[in-house]
C-alpha positions as CSV (number, residue, x, y, z in Angstrom):
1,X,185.9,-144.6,215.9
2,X,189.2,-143.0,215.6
3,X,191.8,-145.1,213.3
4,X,195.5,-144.5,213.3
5,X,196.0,-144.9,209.3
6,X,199.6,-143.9,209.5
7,X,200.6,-147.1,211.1
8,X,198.2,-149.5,209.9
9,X,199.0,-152.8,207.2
10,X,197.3,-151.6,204.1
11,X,196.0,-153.5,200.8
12,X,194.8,-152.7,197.8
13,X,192.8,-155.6,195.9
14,X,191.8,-155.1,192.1
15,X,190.0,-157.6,190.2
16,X,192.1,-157.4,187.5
17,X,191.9,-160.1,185.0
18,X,188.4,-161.7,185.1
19,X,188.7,-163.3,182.1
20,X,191.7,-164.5,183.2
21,X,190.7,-165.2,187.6
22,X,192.8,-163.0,188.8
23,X,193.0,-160.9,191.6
24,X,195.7,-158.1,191.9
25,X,197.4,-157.7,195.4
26,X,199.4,-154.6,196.6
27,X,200.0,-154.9,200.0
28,X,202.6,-152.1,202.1
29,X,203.6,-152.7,205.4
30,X,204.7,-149.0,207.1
31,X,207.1,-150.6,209.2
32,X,208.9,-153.6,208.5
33,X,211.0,-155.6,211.0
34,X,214.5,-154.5,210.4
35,X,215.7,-158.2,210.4
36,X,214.0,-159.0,207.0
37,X,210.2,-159.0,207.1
38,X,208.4,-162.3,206.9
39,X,205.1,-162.6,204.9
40,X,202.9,-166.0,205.2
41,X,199.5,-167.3,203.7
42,X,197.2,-169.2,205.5
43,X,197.1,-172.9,204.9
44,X,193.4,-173.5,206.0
45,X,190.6,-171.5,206.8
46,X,188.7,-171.9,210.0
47,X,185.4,-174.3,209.7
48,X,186.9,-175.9,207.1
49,X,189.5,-178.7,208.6
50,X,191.8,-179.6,205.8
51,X,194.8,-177.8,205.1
52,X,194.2,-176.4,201.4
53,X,197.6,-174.7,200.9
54,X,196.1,-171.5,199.6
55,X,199.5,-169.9,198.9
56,X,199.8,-172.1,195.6
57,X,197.2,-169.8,194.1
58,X,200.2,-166.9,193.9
59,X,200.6,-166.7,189.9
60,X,203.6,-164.0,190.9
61,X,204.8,-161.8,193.8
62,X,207.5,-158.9,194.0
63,X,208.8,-156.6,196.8
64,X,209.9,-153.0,196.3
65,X,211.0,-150.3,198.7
66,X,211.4,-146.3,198.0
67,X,210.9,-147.8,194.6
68,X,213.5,-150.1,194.1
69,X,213.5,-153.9,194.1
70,X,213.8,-155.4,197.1
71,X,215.0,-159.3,197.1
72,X,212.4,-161.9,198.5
73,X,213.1,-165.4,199.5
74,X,211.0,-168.4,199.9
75,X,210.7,-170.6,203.0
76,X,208.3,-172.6,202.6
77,X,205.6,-173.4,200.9
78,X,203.5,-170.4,202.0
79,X,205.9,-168.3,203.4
80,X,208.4,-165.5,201.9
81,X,210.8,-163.4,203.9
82,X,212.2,-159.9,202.3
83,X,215.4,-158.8,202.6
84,X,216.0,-156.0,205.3
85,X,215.3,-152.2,204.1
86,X,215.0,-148.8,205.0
87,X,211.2,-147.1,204.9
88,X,208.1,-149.3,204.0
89,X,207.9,-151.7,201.7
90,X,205.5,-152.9,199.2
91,X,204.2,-156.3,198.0
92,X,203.0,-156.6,194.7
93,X,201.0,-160.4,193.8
94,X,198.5,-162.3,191.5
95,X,196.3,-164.5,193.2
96,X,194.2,-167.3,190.9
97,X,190.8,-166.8,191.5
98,X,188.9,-170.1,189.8
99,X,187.5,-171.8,193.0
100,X,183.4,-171.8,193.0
101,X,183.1,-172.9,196.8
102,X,182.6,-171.1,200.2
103,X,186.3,-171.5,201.1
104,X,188.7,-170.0,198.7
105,X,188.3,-167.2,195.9
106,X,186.5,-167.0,192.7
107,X,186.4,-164.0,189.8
108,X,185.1,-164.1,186.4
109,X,183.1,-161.4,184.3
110,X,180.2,-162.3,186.8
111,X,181.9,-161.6,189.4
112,X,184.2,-161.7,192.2
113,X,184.6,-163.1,195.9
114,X,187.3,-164.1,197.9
115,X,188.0,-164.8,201.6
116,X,191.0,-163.0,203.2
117,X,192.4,-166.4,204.3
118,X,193.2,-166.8,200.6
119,X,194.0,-163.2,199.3
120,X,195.8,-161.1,202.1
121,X,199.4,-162.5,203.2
122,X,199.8,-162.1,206.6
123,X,203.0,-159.5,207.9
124,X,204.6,-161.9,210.4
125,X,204.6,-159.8,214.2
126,X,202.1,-157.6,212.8
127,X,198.8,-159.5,213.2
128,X,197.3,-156.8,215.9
129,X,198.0,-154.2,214.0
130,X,195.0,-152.5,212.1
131,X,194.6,-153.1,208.9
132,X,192.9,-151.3,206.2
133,X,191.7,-153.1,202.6
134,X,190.7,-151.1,199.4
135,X,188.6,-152.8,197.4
136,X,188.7,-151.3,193.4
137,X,186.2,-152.4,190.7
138,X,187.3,-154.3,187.7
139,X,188.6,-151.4,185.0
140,X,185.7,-151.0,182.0
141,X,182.6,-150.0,181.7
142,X,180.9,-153.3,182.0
143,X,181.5,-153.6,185.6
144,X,180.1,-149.6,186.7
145,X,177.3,-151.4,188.1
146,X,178.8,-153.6,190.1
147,X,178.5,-153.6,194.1
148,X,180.3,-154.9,197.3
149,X,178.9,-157.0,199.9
150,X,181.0,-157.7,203.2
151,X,179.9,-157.3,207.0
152,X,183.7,-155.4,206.9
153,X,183.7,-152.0,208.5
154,X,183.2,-149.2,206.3
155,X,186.5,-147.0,206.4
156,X,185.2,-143.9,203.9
157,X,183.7,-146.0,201.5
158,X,179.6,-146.0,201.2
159,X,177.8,-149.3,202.2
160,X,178.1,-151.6,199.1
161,X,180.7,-149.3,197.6
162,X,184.4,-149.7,196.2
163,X,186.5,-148.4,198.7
164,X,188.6,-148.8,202.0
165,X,187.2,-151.1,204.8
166,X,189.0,-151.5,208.1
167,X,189.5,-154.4,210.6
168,X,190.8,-154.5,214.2
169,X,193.9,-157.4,213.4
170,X,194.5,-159.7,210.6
171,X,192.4,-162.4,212.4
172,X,189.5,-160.2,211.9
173,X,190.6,-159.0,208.3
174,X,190.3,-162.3,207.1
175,X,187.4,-163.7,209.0
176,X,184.7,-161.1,206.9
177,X,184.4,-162.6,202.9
178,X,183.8,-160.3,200.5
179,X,180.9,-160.5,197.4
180,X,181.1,-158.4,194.2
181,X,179.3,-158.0,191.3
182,X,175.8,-157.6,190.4
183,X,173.6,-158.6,193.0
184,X,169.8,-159.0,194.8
185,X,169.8,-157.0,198.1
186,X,167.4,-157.7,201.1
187,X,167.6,-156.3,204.7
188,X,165.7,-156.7,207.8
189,X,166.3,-156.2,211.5
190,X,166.8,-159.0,214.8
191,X,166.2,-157.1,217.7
192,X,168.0,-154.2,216.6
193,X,170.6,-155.5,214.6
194,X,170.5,-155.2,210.9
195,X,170.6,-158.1,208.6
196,X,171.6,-158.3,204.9
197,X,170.5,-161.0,202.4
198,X,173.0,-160.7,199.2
199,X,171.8,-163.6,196.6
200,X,174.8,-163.5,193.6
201,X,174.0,-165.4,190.5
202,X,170.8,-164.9,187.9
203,X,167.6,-166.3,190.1
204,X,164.5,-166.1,188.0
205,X,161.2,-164.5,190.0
206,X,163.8,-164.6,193.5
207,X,161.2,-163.8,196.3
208,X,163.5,-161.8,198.5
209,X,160.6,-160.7,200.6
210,X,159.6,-163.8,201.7
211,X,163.3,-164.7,202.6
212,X,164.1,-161.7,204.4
213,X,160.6,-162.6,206.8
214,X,161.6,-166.3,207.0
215,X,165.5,-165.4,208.0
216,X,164.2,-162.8,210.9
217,X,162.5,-165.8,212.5
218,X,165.2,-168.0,212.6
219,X,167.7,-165.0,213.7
220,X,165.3,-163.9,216.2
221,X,164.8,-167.1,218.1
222,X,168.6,-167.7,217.8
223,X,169.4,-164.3,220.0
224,X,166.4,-165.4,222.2
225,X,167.9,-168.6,222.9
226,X,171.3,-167.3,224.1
227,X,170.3,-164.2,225.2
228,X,167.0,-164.6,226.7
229,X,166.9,-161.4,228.9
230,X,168.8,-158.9,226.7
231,X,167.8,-160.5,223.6
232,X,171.6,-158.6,222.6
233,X,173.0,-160.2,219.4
234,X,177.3,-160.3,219.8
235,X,177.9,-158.3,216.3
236,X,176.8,-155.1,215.1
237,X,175.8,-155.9,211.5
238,X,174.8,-159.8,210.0
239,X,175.5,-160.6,206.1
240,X,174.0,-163.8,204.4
241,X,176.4,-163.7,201.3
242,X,174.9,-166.3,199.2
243,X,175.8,-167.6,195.5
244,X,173.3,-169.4,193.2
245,X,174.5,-171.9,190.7
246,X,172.7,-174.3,189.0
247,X,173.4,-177.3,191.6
248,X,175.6,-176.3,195.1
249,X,174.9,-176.4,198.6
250,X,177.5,-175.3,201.4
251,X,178.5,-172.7,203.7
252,X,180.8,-171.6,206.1
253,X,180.6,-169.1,209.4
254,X,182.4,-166.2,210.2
255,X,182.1,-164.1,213.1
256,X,179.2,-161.1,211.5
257,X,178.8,-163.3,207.9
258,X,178.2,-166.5,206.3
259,X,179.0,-167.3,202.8
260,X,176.4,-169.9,201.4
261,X,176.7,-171.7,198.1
262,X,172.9,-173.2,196.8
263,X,170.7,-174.4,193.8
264,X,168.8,-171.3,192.3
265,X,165.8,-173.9,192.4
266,X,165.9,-173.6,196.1
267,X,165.4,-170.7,196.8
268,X,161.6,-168.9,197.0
269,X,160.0,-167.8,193.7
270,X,157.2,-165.5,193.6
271,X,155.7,-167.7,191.3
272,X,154.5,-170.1,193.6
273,X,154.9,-167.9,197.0
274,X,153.1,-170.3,199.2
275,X,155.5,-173.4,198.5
276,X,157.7,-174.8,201.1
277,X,160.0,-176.9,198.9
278,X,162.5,-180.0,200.3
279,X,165.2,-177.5,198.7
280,X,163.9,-174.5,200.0
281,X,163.4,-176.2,204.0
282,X,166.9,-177.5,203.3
283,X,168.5,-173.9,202.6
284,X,167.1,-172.5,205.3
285,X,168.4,-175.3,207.1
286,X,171.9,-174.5,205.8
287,X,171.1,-170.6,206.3
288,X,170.3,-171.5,210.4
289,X,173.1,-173.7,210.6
290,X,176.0,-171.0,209.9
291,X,174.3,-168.5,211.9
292,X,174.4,-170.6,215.1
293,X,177.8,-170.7,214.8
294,X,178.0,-166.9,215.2
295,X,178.1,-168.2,218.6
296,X,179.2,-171.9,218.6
297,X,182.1,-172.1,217.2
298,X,183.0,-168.4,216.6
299,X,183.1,-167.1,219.7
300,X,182.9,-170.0,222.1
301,X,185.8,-172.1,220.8
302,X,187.6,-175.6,221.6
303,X,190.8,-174.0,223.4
304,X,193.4,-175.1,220.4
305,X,191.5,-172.5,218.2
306,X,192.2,-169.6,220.5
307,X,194.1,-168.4,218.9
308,X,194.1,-170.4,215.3
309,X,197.3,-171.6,213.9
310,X,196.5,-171.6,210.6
311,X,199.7,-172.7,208.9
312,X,199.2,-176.3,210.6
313,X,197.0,-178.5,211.6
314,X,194.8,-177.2,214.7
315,X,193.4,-180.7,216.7
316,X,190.5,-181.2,218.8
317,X,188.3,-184.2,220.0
318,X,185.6,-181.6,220.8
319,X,183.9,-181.0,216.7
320,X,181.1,-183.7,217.5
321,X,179.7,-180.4,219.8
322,X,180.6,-177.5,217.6
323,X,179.4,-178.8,214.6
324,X,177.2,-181.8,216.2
325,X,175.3,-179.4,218.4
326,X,174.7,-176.8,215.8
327,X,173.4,-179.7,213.7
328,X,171.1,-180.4,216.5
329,X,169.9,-176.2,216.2
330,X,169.9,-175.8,212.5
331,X,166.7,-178.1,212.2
332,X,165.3,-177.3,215.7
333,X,165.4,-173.9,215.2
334,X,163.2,-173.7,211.9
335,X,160.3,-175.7,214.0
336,X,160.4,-173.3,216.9
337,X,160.7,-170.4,214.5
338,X,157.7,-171.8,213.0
339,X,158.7,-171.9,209.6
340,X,158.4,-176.1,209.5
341,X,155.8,-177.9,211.5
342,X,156.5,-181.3,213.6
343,X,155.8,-183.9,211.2
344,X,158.3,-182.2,208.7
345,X,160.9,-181.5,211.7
346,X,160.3,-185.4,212.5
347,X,161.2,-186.3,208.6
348,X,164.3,-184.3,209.2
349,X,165.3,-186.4,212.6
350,X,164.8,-189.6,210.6
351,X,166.6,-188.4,207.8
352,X,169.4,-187.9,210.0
353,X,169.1,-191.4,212.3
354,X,169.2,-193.3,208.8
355,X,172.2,-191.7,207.3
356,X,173.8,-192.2,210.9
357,X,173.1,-196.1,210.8
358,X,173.2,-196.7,207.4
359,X,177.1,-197.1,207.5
360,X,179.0,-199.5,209.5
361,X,182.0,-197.1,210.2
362,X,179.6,-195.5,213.3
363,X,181.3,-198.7,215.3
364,X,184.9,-198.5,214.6
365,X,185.4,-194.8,215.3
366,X,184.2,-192.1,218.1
367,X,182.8,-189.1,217.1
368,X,185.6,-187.7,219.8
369,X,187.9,-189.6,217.4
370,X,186.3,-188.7,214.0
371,X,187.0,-184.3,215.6
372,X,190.3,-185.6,215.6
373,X,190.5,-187.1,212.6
374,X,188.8,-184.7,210.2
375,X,191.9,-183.5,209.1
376,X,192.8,-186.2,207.5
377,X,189.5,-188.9,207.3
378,X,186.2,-186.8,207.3
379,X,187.2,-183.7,205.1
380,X,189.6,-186.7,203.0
381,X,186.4,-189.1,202.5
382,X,186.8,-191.7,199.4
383,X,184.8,-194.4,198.5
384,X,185.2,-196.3,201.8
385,X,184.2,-193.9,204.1
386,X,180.5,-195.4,204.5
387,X,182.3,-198.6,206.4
388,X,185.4,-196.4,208.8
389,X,184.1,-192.7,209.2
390,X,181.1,-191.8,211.7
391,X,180.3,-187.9,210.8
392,X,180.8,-185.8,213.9
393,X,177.8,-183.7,212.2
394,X,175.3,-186.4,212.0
395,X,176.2,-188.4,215.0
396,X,176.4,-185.3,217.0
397,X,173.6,-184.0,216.4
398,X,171.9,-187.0,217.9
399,X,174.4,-187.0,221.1
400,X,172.6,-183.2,221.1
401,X,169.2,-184.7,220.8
402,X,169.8,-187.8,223.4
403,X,171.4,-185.0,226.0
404,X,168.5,-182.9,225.8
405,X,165.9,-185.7,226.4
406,X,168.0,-186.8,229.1
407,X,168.1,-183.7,230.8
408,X,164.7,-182.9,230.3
409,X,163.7,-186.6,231.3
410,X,166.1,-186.8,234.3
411,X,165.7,-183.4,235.5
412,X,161.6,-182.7,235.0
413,X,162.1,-179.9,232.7
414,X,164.0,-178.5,234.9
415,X,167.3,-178.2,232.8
416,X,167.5,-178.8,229.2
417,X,170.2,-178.4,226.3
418,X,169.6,-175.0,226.4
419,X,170.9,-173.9,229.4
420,X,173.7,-176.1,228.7
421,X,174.3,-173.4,225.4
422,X,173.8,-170.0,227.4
423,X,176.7,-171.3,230.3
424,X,178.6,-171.9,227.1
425,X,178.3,-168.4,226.1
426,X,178.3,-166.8,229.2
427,X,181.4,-168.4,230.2
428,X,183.3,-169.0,227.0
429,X,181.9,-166.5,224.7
430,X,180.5,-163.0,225.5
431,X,182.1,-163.1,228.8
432,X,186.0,-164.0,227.4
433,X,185.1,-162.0,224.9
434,X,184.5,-158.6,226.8
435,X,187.7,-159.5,228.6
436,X,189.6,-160.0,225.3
437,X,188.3,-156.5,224.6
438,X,190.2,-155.1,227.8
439,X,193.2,-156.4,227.7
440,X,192.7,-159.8,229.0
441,X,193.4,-163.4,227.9
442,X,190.8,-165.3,225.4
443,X,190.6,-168.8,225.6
444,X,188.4,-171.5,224.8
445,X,186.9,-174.6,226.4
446,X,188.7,-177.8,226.5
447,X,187.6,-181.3,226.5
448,X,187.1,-182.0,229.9
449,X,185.9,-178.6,230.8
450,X,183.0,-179.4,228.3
451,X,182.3,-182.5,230.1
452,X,182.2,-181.1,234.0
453,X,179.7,-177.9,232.1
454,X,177.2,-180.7,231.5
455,X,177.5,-182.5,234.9
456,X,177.3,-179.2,236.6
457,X,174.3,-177.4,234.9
458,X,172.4,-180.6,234.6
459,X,173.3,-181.8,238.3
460,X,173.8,-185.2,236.5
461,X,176.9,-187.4,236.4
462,X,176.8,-188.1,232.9
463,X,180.5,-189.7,232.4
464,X,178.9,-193.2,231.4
465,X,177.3,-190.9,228.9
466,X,180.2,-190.0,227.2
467,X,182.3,-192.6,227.3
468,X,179.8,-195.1,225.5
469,X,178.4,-192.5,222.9
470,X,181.1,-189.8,222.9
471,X,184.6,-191.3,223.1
472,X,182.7,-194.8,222.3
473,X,180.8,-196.5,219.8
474,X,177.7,-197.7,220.8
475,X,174.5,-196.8,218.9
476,X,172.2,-194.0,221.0
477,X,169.2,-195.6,223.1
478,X,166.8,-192.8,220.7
479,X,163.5,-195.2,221.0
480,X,163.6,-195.5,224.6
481,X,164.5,-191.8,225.4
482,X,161.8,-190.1,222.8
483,X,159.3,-192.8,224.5
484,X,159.1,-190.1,227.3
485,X,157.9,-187.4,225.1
486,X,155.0,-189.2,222.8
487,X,157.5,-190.1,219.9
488,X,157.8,-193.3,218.5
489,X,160.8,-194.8,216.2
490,X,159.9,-196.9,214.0
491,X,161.7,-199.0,211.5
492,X,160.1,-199.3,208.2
493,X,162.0,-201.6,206.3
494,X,161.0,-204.1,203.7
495,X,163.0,-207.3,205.0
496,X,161.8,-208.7,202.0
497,X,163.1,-206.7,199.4
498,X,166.6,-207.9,197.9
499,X,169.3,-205.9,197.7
500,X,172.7,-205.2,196.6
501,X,174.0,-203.4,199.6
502,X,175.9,-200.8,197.5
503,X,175.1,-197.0,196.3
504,X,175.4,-196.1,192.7
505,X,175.6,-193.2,190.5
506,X,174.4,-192.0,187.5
507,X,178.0,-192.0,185.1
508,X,176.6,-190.9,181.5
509,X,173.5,-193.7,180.5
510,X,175.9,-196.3,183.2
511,X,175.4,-197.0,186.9
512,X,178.4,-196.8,188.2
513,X,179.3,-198.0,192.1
514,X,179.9,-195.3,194.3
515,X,180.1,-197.6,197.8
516,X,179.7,-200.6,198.7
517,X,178.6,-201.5,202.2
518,X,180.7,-203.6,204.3
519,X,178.8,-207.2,205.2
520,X,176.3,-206.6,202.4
521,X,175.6,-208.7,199.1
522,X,177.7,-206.5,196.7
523,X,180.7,-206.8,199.3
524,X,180.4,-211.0,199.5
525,X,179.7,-210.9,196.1
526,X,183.5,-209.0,195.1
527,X,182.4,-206.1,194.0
528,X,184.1,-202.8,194.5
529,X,183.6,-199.3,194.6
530,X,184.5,-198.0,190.6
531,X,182.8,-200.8,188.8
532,X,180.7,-199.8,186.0
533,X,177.7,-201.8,186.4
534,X,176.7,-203.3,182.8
535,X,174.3,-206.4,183.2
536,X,172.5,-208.0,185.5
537,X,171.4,-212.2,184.2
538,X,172.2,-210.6,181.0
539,X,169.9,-207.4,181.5
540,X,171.2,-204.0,180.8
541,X,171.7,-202.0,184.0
542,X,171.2,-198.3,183.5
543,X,171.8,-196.0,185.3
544,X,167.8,-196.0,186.4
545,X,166.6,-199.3,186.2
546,X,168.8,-201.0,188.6
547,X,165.9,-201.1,191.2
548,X,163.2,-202.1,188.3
549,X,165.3,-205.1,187.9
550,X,166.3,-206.3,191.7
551,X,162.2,-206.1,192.5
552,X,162.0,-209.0,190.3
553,X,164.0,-211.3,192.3
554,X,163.6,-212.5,195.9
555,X,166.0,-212.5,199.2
556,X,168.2,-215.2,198.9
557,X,168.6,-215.1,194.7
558,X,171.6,-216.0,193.4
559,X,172.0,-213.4,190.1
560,X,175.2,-212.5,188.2
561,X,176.9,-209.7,187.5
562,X,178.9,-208.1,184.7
563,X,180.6,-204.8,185.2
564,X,183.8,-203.2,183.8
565,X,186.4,-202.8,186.5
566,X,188.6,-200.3,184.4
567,X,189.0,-201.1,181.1
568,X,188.4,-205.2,182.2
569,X,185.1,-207.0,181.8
570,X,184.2,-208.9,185.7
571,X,181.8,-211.5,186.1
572,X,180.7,-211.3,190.0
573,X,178.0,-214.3,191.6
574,X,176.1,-212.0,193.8
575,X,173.4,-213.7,196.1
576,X,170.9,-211.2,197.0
577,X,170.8,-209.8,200.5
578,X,167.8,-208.6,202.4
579,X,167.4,-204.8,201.9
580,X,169.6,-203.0,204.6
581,X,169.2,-199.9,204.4
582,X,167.5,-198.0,207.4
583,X,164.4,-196.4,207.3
584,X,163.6,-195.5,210.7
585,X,160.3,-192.9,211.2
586,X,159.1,-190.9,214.2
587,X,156.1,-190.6,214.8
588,X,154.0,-188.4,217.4
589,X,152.0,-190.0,219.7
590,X,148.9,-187.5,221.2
591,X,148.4,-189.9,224.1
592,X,149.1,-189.9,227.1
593,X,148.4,-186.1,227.5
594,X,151.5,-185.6,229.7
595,X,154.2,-187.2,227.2
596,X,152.7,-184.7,224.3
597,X,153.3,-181.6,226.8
598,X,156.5,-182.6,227.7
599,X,157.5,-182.7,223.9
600,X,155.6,-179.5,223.2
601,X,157.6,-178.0,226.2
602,X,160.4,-179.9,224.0
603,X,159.9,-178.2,220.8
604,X,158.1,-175.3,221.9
605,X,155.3,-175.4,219.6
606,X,152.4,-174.8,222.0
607,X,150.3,-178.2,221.3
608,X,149.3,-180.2,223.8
């Protein structure tokens, strides 16, 4: 493609200081506005909903023009305006580099990555402009081997190399993290597209092999399921940039990436190639998770995030089917990929119905309400969060699972989820996005556009739906509506084992209270969230025995507790409760013959 340079934003980015986390920044803008140009940092980063003030990470930052200084005033917290000049002018900054996430930056001697949301000031009436990044090794020769990763386009510099990289705007300049350093490299193609797997971070015996077949089935049945004819993935290039660290697990989307944060110990090892590890199913989990938002959540948007505002706050009540839905997919996808089979797919819908039900706060907020709210309750959770949050991913991911069986049920296999996902596309994501391409206006789907989508492809009026389930509260009818399809839900609970009704945490050789659920004995009792656990009838409590020592009592006990609240030693009279904690199980049923082919149909595993 043919780039005008001469105009473009340009940055230079230099790894500095790794001893010390920092990243140098030179960034010159060709034409500034006359009036004095403005320069902002992002506040947040899209996927992530809190605002995380990135611009406090500037150690230093100076403005020069035709080489002389050029005075630069503050606005705000992340923004800087320079005084008016002649010719272009040049930013020089310091950006701290010591955050070991998926969201910010991070550069030591082993080595470096950064998203743009937290490196590259923006140049304020400039954001369609190209722009045009050079990434520089660290100086010595301790780092000649190091490499780059990014699913940025190469602008003269080799695949993997140091060098400049180019993107269309500053929304796409920002959206493509960047890995360097030493890494594993392992590539493979989805229907034409190539695929990298980048693993930073020392994994002993790291069976890349395996992980390069296992991702190709999960991307492949991905493109299949929104593009079913064409089988035409909507980016050119695909990079799993993934850190290992001795205990992580995260990740967030962007629109040809994902950055992924794990355990080394779950990933494959050649040692024992056959293994499909709870740690291993679970990263792959995470690994189909981001990549379904290439296209939910990417490019089909709620209409707030198109465009972003990334200096405030951007609401919607629609995150229960961005991140809900794809909840739904992660897991679903591995079974019809065939990388899990349906009794471990089945552990993984439990898993999710008991952390769902487990706290009481699924009946004082929505899921509509929790999308609202994550700014400032889900991504802000503290030690109450068990009895007044509901998790749009959890609880959405079962509004997913009950809308599918409902349209499946209702319908006669006629329509299902997945055609649901494909109008989504078609009509809010490749389609908007061709237009976007030409000239025309991108937007994104609002709240009750979503709703009518549903009605429409599923020719059912499913209002009462939503408003007890989406905008309300009530628990999902998921027993009656698997029924249908040879699943059964069962509850497995010991109503005879006492319990506390809280969940503690190893603190040193202590136990200390993480939460305590509302209703339950630890709550009655006057015991709180903080409270280092020390005795129970005059036994120590560790911080492994406490379940040793509540199977000696019965429901209905009275036993007393000592714990230190602070530096203060408490004395709670705890009677204990009968264990309420859920542990639901499905179950598949082989009989009758037409409910196992309807949930083969389901799942598409081919039984029945």
């Amino acid at each position: 493609m043919t780039i005008e340079t001469q105009s473009a934003i340009h940055y230079r980015i230099v790894p500095s200081d790794p001893a010390g986390h920092l990243f140098s920044v030179v960034l010159t803008v060709p034409a500034p506005d006359a009036r004095g140009q403005i320069f902002t940092l992002p506040a947040w980063i899209p996927g992530s909903y809190m605002i995380r003030e990135f611009a406090r990470n500037i150690v230093q930052i100076r403005e020069e023009s035709g080489g002389k200084k050029v005075a630069l005033r503050k606005l705000d917290k992340h923004s800087w305006q320079a005084a008016s000049c002649s010719g272009a002018l040049t930013v020089h900054y310091e950006v701290y580099a010591w955050d070991l996430s998926v969201r910010a930056a991070h550069l030591d001697q082993t080595h470096g990555f950064f998203n743009g949301s937290s490196v590259f000031l923006c140049v304020a009436g400039q954001e369609t402009a190209t722009h045009i990044v050079e990434i520089h090794r660290p100086h010595g020769d301790g780092y000649a081997h190091w490499r780059v990763a990014t699913s940025l386009p190469e602008l003269g510099a080799q695949r993997y190399g140091f060098g400049s990289y180019v993107a269309d705007d500053y929304d796409a300049l920002i959206d493509h993290p960047v890995e360097m350093g030493v890494f594993a490299l392992a590539s493979f193609n989805a229907y034409g597209v190539p695929h990298d797997i980048v693993v930073s971070g020392q994994v002993p015996n790291l069976d890349l092999a395996r992980l390069a077949v296992d991702l190709k089935k999960v991307c492949t049945a991905q493109i299949a399921l929104f593009d079913p004819e064409r089988h035409r993935a909507p980016m050119q290039r695909y990079v799993f940039l993934t850190m290992a660290v001795g205990d992580g697990y995260g990740g967030l989307e962007h629109r040809a990436s994902t950055a992924l944060i794990c355990a080394r110990a779950d990933l494959p090892s050649t040692a024992a190639p056959q293994e499909m590890s709870d740690g291993y199913r679970s990263f792959l989990g995470l690994c189909s998770h981001e990549y379904f938002h290439t296209w939910n959540v990417k490019r089909i948007k709620p209409a707030v995030f198109a465009p972003y505002d990334l200096q405030i706050e951007n609401y919607t009540s629609l995150l229960w089917l961005f991140e809900g839905f794809t909840s739904y997919y992660d897991d679903l996808m591995l079974l019809r990929s065939g990388l899990i089979d349906e009794v471990a797919y089945f552990k993984l819908v439990a898993k999710t119905i008991n952390n769902v039900l487990r706290g009481s706060g699924r009946s004082k907020q929505s899921v509509a309400e929790s999308s609202f709210d994550a700014w400032t309750k889900y991504y802000r959770q503290d030690e109450n969060a068990p009895n007044a949050v509901v998790s749009y991913y959890t609880k959405g991911s079962l509004i997913a699972l009950a809308l599918d069986l409902t349209m499946r049920a209702e319908t006669k296999g006629k329509k299902t989820l997945d055609d649901v996902m494909r109008a989504l596309w078609l009509r809010y994501g490749r389609d908007f996005y061709a237009r976007g391409k030409q000239g025309g206006k991108r937007i994104g789907i609002t709240e009750p556009e979503a709703e009518a989508l549903f009605d429409e492809i599923s020719g059912l009026k499913l209002k009462r739906f939503f408003n007890r389930y989406v905008r309300g509260t009530e628990d999902l009818p998921l027993a009656q509506l698997l029924a249908p399809f040879g699943v059964r839900l069962s509850d497995g609970r010991n109503k005879g084992k006492p319990d506390l009704g809280l969940r503690g945490v190893r603190n040193g050789s202590f136990c200390k209270v993480a939460n305590v659920y509302e209703g339950g004995a630890a709550h009655r009792g006057g015991v709180s969230a903080g409270d280092l656990l020390l005795a129970l009838d005059g036994l120590r409590v560790s911080a492994t025995n406490l379940e040793a020592l509540l199977s000696r009592y019965r429901v209905g006990d009275a036993v007393v507790l000592h714990a230190y609240r602070g530096d203060v030693l408490m004395t709670f009279e705890v009677t204990l409760a009968s264990d309420s904690a859920p542990k639901w199980s499905l179950e598949a049923q082989s009989k009758p013959l037409a409910n196992a082919r309807k949930r083969a149909t389901w799942l598409q595993t081919g039984a029945a």
